[in-house]
N, C-alpha and C positions, 0 to 999 in steps of 0.2 A: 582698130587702126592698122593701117596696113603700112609694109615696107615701105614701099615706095612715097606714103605719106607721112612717113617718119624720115624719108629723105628729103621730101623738099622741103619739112619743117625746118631740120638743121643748117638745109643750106641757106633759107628765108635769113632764119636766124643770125648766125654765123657770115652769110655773105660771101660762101666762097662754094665752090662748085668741085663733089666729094670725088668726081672721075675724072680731073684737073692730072695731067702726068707731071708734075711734081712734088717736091719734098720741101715744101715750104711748111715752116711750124702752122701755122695757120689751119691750113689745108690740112696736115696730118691729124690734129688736134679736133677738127670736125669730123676725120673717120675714125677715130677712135670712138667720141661720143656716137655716132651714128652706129658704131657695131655695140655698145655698151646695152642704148636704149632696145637696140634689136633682139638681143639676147637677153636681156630682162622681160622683154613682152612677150616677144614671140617665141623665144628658143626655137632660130631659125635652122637650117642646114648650112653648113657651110659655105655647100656648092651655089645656096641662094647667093652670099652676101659676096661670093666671089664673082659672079656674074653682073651683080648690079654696082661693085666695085672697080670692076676688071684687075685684083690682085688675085695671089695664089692664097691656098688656106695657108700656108704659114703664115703668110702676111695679116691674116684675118685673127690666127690664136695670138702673134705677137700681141695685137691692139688688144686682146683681152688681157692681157698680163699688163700692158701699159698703162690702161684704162686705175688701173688699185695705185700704181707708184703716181701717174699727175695728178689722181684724184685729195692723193694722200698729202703732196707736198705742196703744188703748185697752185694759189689763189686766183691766179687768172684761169685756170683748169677748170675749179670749181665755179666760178661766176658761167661759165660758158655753157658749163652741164647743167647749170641750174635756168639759165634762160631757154634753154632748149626744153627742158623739162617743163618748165612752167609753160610754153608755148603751145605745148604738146595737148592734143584732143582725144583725152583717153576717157572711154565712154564707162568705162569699169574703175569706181574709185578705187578699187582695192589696189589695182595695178599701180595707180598713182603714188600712193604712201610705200609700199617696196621700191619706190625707183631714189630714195634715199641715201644717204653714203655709208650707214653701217651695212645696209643692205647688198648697195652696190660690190662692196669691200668681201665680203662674205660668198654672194657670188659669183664675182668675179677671181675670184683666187684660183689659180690655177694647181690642181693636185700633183706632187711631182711621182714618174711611177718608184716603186721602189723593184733594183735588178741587184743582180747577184752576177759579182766578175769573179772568177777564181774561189770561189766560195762565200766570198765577204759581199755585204749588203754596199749599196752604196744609195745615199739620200741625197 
């Protein structure tokens, strides 16, 4: 399955249109899912999901860090991921069962670096 078929899957799904230049929860909430499932399948480039987004890569890593906190707290989050997921025409069952929430949660987590100011680590 390709990008662009995991994007009008979401948007089928979801109902809202992922290059929409607003910030309505709706709408953010379906690029999130949409970079979640991308980087679960494909482990894209960034420079892809920015282009087929029209956001910058920070805007792209924020959504993966965000993707673990609604995944983690928000029931309507999960219903959304999960209908997307279930929607989805993944020709590799194996890809299917990793796109799960412990899995999701695992790699989606973002590693924080570890630097040194003045001698002292800081985490």
């Amino acid at each position: 399955m390709e990008i662009n078929q995991i994007k009008e899957t979401v948007e089928s799904v979801l109902k809202t249109e992922l290059t929409a230049a607003n910030r309505k929860r709706d709408t953010v909430e379906a690029r999130i899912i949409f970079c979640a499932i991308c980087f679960l399948i494909h482990s894209p480039k960034l420079r892809e999901l920015e282009v087929i987004l029209d956001k910058d890569h920070s805007t792209i890593l924020n959504y993966k860090k965000l993707v673990v906190a609604f995944n983690e707290f928000d029931k309507n989050f999960q219903n959304k991921y999960q209908k997307c997921i279930n929607s989805l025409e993944v020709s590799d069952k194996r890809k299917v069962l990793f796109l799960n929430h412990q899995y999701l949660l695992k790699k989606m987590s973002v590693k924080r670096c570890k630097r040194k100011i003045y001698g002292k680590k800081i985490h």
